[in-house]
N, C-alpha and C positions, 0 to 999 in steps of 0.2 A: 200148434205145437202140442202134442199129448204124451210127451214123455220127453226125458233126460237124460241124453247118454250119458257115459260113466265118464269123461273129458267134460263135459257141460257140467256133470252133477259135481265134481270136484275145483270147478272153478267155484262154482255158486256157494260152497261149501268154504270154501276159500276166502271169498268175499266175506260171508257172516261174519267169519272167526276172525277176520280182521276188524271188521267195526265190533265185536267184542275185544277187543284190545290185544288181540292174538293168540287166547285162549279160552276156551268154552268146559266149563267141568261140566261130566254129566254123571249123576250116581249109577250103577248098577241097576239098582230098582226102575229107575226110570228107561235107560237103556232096553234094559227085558222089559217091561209095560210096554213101550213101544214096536219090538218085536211081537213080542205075542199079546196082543190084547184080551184083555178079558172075554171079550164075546165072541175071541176067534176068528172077526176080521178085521184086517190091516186098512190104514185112512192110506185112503190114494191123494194125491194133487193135483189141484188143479193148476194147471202150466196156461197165462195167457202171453202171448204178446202184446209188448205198449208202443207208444213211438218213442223210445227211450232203452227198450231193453225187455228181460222180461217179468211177468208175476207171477211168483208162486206160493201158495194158499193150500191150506189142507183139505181135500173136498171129504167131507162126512155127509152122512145121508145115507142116499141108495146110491149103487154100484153106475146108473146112469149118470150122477154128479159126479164122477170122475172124467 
């Protein structure tokens, strides 16, 4: 699996914010840091399957760790 569709990424997103107790605050600053990073380019993820479900993990590095 190399990516998340927008139904997979909104359950997953779903998840989190439930085990943060149904809300997640994120300031501005960190929102835009996130979009635009400093050096211009955005961390991909890395998506594994487990026998459980699945991982996902920020792949940084080179553009092949994604």
């Amino acid at each position: 699996m190399r990516y998340l569709s927008d139904v997979n990424l909104r359950a997953v997103l779903s998840v989190l914010v439930a085990r943060e107790g149904g809300t997640v605050d994120i300031s501005n600053a960190d929102l835009y840091a996130a979009m635009l990073p400093a050096d211009g380019r955005g961390e991909g993820f890395a998506i594994e399957e487990t026998a459980t479900g699945i991982r996902i993990s920020l792949a940084t590095g080179t553009p092949d760790a994604q």
